[in-house]
Backbone bond lengths (Angstrom), bond angles and torsions (degrees), N, CA, C in turn:
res aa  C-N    CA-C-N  psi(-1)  N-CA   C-N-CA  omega(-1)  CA-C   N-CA-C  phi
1 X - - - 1.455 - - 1.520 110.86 -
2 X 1.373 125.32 132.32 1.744 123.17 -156.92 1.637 84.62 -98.29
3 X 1.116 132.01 -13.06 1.682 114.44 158.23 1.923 131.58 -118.48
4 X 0.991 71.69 5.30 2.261 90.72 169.01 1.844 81.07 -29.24
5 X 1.258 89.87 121.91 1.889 112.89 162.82 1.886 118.13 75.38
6 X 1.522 67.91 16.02 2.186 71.93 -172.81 1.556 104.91 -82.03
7 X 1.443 111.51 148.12 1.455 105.03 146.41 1.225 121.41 -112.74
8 X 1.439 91.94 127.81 2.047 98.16 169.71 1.542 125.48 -130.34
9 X 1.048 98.22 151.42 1.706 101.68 -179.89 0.987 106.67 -132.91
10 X 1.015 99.84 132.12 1.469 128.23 177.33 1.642 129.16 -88.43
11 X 1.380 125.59 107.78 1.751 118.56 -176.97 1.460 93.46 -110.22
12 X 1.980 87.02 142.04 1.715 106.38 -163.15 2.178 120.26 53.42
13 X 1.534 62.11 68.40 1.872 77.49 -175.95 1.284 113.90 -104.50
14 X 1.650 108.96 8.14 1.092 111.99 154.24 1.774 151.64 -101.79
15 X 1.599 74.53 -1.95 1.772 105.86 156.27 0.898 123.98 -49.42
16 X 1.318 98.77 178.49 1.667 113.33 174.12 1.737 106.74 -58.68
17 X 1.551 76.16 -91.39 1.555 97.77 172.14 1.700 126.76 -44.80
18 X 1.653 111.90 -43.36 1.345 87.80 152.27 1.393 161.94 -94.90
19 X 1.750 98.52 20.96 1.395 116.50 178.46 1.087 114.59 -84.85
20 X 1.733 103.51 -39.56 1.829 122.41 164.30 1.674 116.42 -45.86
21 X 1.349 114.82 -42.81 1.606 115.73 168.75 1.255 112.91 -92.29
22 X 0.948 118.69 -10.24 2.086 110.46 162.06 1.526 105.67 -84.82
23 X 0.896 127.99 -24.15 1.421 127.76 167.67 1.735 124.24 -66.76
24 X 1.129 89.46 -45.87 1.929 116.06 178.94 1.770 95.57 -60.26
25 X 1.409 103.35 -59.67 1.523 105.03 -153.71 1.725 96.12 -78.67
26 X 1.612 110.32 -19.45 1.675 86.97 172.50 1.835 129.94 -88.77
27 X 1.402 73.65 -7.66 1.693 99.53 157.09 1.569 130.80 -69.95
28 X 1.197 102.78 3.68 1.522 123.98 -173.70 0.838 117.99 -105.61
29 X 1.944 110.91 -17.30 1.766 121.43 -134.31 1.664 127.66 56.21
30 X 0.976 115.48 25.81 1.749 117.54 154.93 1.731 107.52 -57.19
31 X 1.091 99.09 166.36 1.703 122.87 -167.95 1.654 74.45 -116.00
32 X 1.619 127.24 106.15 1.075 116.88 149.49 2.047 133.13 -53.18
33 X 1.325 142.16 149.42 1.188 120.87 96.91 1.518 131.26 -143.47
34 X 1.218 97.47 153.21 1.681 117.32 -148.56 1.696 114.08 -91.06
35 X 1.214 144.74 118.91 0.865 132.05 -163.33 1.558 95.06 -125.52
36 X 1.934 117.42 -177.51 1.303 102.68 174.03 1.732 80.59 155.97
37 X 1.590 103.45 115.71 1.702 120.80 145.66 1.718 94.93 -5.79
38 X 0.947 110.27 -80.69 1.925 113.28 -159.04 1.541 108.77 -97.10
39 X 0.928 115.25 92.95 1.667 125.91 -179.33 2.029 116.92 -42.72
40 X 1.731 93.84 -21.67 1.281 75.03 -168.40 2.066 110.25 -104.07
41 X 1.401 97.98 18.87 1.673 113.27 -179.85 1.731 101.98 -80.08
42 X 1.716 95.88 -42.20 1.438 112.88 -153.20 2.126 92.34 -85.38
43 X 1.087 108.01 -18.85 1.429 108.24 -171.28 1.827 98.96 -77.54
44 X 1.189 107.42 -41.10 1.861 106.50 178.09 1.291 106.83 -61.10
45 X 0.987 136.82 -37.01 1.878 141.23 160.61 0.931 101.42 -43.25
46 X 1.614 123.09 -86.77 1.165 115.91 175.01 1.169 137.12 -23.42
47 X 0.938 113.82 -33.81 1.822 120.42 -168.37 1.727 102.24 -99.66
48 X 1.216 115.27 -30.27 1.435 103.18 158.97 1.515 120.99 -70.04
49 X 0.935 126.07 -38.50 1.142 120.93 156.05 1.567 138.02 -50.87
50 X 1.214 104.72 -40.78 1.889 104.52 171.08 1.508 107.28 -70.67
51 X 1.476 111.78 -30.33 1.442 105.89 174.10 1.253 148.32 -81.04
52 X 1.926 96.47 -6.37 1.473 99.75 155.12 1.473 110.36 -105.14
53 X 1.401 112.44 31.34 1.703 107.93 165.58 1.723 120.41 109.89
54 X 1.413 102.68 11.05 1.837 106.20 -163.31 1.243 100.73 -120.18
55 X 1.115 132.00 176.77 1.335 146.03 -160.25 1.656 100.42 -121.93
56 X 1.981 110.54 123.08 1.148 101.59 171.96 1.206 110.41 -141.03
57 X 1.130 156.09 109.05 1.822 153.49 -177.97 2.070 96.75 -88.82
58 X 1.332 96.89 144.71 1.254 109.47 177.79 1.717 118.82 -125.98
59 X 1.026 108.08 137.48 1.881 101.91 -178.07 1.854 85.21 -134.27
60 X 1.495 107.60 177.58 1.245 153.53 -172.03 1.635 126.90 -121.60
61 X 1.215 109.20 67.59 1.625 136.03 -135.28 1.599 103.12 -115.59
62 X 1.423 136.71 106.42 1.346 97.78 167.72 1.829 93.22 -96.71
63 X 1.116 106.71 159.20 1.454 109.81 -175.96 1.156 119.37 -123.84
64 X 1.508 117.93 47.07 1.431 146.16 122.63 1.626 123.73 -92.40
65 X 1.923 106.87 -8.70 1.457 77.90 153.30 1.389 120.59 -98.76
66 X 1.712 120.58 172.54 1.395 97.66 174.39 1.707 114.08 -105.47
67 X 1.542 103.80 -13.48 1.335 99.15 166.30 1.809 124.14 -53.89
68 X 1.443 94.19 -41.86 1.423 106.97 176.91 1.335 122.60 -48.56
69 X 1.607 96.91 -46.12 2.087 106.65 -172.17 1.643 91.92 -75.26
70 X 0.976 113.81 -55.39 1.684 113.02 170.98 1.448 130.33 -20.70
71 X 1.081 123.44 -67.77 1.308 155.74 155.60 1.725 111.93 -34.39
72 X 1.220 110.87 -52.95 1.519 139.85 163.21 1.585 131.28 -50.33
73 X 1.516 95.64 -52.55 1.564 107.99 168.29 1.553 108.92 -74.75
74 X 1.244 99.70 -28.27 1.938 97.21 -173.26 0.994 105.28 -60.48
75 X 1.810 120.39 -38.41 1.761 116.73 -160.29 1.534 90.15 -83.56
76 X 1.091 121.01 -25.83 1.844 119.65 177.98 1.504 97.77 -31.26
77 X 1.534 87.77 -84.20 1.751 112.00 -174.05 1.376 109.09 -33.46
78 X 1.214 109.90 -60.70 1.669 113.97 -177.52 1.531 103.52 -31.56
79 X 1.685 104.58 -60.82 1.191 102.80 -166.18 1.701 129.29 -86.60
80 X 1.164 109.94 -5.94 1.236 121.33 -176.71 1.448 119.39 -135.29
81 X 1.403 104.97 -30.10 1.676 93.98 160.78 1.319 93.78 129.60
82 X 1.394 115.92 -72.43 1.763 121.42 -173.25 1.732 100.82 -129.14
83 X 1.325 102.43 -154.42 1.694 117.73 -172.17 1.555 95.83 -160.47
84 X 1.574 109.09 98.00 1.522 115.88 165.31 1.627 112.57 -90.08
85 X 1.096 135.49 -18.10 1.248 139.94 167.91 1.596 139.89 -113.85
86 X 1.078 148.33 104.73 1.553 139.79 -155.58 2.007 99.24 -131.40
87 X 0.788 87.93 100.84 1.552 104.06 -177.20 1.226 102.91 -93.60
88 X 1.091 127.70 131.02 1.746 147.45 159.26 1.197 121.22 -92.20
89 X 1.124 122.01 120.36 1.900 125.11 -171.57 1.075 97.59 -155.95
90 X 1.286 129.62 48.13 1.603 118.43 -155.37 2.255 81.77 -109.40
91 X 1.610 113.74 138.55 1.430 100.02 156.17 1.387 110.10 -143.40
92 X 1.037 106.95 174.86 1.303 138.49 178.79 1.979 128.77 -74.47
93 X 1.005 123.51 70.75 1.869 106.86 -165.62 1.270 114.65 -43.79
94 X 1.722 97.77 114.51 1.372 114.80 179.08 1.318 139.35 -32.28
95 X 1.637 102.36 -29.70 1.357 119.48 -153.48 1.551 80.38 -91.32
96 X 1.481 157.82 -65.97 1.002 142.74 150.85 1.922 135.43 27.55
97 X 1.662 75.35 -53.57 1.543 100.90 -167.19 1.676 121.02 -115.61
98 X 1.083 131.17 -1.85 1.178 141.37 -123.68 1.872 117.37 -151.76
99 X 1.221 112.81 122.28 1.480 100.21 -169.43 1.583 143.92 112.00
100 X 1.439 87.42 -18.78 1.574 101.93 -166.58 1.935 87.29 -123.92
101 X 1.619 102.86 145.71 1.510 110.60 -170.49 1.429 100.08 -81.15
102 X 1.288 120.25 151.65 1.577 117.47 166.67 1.498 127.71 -36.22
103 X 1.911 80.11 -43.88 2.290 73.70 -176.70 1.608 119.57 -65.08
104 X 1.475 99.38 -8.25 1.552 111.69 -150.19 2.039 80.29 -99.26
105 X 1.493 131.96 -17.58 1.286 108.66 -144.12 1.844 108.97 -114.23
106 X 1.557 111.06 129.03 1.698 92.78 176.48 1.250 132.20 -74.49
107 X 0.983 108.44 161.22 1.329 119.74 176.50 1.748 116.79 -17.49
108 X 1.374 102.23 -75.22 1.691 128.02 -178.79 1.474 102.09 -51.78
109 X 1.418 140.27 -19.83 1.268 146.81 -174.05 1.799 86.09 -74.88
110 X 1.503 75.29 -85.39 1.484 103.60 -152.46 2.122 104.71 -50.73
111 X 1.078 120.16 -16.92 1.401 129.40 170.90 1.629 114.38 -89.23
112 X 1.365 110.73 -2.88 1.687 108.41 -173.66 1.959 103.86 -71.55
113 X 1.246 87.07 -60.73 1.597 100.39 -178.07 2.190 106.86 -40.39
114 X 1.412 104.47 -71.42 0.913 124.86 177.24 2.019 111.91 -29.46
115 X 1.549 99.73 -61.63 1.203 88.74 179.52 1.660 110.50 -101.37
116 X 0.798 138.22 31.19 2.015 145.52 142.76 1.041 116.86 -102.87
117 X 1.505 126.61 -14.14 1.565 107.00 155.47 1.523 136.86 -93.07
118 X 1.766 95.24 -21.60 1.518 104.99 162.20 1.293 120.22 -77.07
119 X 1.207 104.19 -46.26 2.046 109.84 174.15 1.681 98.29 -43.32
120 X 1.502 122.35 -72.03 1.381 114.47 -166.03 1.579 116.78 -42.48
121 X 1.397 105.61 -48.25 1.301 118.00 -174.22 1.309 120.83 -50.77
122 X 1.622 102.70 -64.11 1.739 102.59 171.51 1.296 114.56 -71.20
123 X 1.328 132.09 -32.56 1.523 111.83 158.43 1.274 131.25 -30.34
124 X 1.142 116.80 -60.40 1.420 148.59 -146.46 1.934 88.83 -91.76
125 X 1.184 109.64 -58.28 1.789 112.62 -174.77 1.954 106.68 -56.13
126 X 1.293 90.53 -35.84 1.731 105.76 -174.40 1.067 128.53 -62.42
127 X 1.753 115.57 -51.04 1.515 131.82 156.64 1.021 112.72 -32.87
128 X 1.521 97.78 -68.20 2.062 106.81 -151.60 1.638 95.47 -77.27
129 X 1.688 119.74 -18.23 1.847 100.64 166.08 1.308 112.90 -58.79
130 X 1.152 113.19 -49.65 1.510 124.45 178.76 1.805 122.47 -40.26
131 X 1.634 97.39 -36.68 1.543 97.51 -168.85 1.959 85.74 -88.52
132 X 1.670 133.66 -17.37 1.019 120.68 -149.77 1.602 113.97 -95.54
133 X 1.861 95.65 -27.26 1.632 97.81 -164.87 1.807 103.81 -67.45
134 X 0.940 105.71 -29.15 1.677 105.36 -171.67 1.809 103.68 -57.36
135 X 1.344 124.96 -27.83 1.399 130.81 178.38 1.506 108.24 -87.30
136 X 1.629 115.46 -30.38 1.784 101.66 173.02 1.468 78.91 98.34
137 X 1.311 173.99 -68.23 1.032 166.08 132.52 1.458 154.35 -51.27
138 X 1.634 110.04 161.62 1.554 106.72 -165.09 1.184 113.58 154.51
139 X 1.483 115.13 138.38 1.634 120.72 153.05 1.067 131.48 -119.94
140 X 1.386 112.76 159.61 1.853 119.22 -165.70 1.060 104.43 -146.93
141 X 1.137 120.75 121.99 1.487 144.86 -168.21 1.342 126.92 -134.40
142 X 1.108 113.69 155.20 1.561 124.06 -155.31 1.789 111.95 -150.63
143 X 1.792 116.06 154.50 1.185 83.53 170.76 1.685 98.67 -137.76
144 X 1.202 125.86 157.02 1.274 122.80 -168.03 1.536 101.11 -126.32
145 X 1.568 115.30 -154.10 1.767 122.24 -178.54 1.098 111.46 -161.92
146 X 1.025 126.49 149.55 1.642 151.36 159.67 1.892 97.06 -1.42
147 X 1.589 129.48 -58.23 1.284 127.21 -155.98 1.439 105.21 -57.32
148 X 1.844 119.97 -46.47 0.970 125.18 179.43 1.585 119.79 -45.88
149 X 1.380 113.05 -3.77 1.383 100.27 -161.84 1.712 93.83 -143.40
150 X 1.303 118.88 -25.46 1.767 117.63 147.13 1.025 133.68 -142.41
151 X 1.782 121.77 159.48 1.262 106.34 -164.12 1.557 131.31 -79.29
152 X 1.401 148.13 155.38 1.226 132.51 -172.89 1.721 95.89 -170.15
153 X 1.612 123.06 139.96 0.951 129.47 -160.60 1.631 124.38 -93.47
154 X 1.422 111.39 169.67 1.273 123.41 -157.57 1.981 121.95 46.42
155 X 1.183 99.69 27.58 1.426 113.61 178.96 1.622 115.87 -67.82
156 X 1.218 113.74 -26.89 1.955 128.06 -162.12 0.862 100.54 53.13
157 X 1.445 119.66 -143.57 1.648 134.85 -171.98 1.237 100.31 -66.83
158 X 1.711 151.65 -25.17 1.103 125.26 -148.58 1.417 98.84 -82.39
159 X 1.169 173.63 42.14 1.398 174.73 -73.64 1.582 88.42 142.36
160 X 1.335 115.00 -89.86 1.244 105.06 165.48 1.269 153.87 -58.80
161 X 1.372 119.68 -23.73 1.632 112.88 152.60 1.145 119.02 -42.13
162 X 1.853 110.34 -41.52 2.094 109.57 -161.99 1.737 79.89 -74.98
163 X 0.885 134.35 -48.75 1.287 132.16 -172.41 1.905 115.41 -31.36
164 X 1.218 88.79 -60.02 1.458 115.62 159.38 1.057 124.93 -31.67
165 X 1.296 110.14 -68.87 1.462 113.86 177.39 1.402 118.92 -71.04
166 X 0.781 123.97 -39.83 2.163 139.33 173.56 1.826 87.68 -47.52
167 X 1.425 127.14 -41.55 1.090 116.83 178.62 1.634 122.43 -71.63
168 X 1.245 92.18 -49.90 1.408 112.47 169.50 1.585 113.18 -36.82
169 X 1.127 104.69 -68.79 1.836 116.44 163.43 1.654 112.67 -20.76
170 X 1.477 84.33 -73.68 1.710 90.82 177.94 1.392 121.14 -49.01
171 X 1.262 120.62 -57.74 1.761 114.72 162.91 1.207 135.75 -77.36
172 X 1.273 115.49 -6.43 1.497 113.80 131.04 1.291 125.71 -31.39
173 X 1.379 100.44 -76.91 1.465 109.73 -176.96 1.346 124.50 -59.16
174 X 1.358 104.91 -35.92 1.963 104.87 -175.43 1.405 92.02 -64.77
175 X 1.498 136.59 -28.23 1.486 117.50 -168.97 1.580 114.76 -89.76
176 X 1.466 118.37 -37.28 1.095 117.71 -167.16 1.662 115.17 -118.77
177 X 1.725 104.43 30.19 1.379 106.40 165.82 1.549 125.25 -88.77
178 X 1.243 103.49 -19.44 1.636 138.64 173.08 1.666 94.75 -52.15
179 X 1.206 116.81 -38.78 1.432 128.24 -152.20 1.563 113.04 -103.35
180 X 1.488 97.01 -20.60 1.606 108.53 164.14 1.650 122.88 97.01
181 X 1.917 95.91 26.25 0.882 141.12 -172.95 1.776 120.87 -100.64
182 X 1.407 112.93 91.19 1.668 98.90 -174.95 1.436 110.97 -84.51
183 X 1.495 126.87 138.08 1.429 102.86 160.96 1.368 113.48 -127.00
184 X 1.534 128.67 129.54 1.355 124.47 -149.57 1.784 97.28 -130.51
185 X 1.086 115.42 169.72 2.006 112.01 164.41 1.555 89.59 -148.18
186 X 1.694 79.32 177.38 1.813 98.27 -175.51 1.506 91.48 -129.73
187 X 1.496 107.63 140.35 1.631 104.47 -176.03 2.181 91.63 -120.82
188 X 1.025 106.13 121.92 1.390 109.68 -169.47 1.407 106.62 -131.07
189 X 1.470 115.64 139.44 1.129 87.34 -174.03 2.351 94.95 -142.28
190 X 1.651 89.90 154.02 1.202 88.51 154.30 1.851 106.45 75.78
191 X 1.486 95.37 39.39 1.884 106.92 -178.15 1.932 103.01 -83.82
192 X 1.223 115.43 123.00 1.196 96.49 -169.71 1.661 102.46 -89.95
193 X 1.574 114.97 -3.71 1.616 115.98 -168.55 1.640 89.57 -83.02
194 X 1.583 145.02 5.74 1.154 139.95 -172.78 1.436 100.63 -92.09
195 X 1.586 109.63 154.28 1.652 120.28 169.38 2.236 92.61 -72.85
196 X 0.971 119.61 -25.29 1.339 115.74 -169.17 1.740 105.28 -69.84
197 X 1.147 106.48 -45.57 1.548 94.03 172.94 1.625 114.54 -70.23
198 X 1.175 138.31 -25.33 1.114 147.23 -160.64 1.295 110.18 -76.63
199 X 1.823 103.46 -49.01 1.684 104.91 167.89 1.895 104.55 -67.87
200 X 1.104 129.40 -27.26 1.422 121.41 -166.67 1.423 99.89 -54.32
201 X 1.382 95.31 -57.05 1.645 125.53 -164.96 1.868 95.00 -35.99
202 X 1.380 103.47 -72.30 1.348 135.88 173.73 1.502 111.09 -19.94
203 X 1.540 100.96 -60.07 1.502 99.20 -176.70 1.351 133.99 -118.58
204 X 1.956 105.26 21.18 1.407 100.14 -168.30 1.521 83.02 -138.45
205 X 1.995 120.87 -32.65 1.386 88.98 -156.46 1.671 105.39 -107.21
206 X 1.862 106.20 -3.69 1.452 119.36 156.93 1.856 106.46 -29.44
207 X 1.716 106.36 -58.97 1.049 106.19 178.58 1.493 158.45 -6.96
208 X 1.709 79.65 -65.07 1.016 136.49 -170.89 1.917 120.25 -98.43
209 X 1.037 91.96 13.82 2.056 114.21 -169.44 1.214 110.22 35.06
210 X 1.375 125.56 39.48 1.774 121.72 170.86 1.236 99.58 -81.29
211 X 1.328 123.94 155.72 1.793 135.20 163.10 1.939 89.06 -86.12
212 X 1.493 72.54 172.56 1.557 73.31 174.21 1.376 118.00 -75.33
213 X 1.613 131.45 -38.14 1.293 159.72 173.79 1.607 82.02 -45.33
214 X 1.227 161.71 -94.05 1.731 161.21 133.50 1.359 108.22 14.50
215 X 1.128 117.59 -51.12 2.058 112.57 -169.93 1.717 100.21 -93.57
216 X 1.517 131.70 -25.70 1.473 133.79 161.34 1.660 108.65 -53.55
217 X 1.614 102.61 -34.39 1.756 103.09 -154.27 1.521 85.11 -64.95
218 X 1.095 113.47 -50.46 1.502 131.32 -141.21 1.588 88.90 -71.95
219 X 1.140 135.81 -71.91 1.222 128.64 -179.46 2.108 106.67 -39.97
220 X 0.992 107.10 -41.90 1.640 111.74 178.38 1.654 109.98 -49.30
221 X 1.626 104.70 -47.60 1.726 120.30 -161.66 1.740 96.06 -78.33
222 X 1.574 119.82 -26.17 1.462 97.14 -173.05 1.702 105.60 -80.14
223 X 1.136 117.21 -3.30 1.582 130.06 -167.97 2.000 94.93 -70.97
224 X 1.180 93.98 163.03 1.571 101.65 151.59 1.401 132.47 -97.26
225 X 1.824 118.38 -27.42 1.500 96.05 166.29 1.359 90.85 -108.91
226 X 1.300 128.84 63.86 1.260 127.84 159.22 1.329 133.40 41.13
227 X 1.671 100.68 40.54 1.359 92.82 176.40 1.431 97.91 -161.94
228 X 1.565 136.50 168.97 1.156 124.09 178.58 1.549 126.94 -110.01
229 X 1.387 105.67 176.95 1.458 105.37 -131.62 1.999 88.30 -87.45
230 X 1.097 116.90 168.97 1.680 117.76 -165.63 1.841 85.94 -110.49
231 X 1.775 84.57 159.95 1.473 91.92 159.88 1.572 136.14 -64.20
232 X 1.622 97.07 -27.40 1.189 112.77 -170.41 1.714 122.27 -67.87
233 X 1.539 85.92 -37.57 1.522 114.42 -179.71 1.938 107.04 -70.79
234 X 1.520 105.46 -42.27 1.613 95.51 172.58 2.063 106.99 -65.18
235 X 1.161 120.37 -35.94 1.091 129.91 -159.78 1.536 96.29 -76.43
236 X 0.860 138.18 -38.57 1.781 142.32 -153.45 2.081 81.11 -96.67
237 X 0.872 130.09 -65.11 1.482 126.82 177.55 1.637 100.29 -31.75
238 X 1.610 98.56 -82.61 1.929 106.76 -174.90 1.934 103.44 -25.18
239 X 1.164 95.86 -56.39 1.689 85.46 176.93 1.523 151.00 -51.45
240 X 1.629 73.72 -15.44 1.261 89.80 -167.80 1.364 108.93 -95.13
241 X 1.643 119.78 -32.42 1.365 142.65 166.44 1.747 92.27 -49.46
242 X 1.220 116.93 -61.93 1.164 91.46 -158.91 1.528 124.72 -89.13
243 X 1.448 106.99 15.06 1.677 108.90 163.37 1.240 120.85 -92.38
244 X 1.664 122.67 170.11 1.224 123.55 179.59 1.657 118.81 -67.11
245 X 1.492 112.82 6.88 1.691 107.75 160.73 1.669 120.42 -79.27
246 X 1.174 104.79 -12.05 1.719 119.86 168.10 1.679 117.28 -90.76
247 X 1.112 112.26 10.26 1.278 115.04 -152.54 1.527 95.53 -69.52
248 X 1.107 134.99 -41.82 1.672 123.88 163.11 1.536 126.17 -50.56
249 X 1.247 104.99 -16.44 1.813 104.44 172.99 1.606 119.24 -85.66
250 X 1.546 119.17 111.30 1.296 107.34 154.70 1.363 102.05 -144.07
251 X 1.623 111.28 176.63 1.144 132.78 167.60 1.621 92.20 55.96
252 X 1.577 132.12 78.07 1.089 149.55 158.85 1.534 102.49 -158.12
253 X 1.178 111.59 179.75 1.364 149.62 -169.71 1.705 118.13 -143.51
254 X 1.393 109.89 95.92 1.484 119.53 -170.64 1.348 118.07 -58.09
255 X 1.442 154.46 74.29 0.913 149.37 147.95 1.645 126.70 -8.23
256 X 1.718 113.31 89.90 1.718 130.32 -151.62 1.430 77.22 -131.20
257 X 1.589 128.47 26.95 1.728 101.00 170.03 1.598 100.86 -91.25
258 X 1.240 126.05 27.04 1.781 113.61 -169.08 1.625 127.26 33.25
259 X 1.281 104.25 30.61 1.849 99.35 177.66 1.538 105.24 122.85
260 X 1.064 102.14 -26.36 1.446 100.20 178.72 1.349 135.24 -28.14
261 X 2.081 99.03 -65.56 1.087 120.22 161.52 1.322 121.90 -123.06
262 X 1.544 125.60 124.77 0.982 142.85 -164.81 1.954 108.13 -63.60
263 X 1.407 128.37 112.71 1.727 119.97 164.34 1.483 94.22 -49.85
């Protein structure tokens, strides 16, 4: 198992994407714990998880506050000692953000994304450095999308928040790799088993009179083997990032769009 004895926690573990990597990593043997705005998304994870045999603790976290993550990591420690893993899955509801053209969008729209995905992030990246440098190790991870890296419309700020964070990564890492600290993300794009494509779908390609069977293809055709990428497949990667077989990767951003976008 590439994480037998790890601890990780997971923010927004009641997502898509982060139920898919709390699942992966307890499949590894990680020491789950699961956090998540709504306690009772993150508790069905959980419970799949104890029931095929793994260890998962759950709290009620939003992870934009920092008293909250604070408070959170302590009972970690209490209970486990340290924090080898800090996973970020934290999002934003699309429909929020999404749909309306720049000229058309205010300020407070178009700045929501921007500042709740960086706030969570460096919160959340900041703590668990804090609980990590004293051990000489650790990873911190994040996950971003396709916008951060090209342009495509009615997006608002979220283009630039993922942008944000892909940066964030990087200075993360230039500071706290010295310290024995990796920090890596996965940029994936275009999961159709996510609530995130569903709102896209909802509010950009309704628009636009695609069925969904039409707005799936289309995500399939920008791919290279023409088809799109699974949850399972982002989740089995994250795991892998965050064991010691990655141990040469930091301060990047994994490219999981399959062809999409060219490094």
């Amino acid at each position: 198992m590439m994480l037998k004895n790890k601890v990780a926690v997971v923010y927004g573990a009641g997502g898509a994407i982060g139920g898919a990597v709390a699942r992966a990593f307890a499949s590894e043997g990680a020491r789950l714990f699961l956090t998540g705005r709504l306690q009772a998304s993150v508790e069905t994870v959980a419970k799949d998880i104890v029931a095929a045999g793994g260890s998962a603790e759950v709290a009620q976290v939003d992870a934009c506050d920092e008293q909250a993550i604070d408070r959170h990591l302590r009972s970690v420690i209490d209970q486990a000692g340290r924090v080898d893993i800090s996973f970020n899955a934290v999002g934003v509801p699309d429909t929020e953000i999404l749909g309306v053209p720049l000229t058309e969008l205010d300020v407070e729209r178009f700045s929501l994304p921007i500042t709740a995905y960086t706030t969570s992030y460096f919160l959340t990246a900041r703590l668990a450095a804090r609980r990590m440098i004293p051990n000489g190790s650790g990873v911190i991870m994040s996950v971003s999308a396709l916008p951060a890296r090209m342009g495509s419309p009615l997006n608002g700020g979220y283009g630039p928040a993922q942008a944000a964070k892909e940066a964030m990564t990087r200075d993360l890492s230039c500071e706290l790799a010295p310290q024995g600290i990796r920090v890596v993300g996965l940029r994936p794009h275009g999961i159709p088993e996510t609530r995130t494509m569903t709102e896209v779908f909802d509010t950009k390609a309704k628009a636009s009179d695609m069925t969904w069977d039409q707005f799936t293809g289309y995500l399939a055709g920008t791919t290279h083997p023409r088809r799109v990428m699974t949850l399972d497949e982002v989740a089995n990667m994250a795991a892998f990032l965050a064991s010691d077989r990655a141990s040469g990767m930091t301060g990047t951003t994994v490219n999981l769009t399959m062809g999409s976008l060219d490094d």
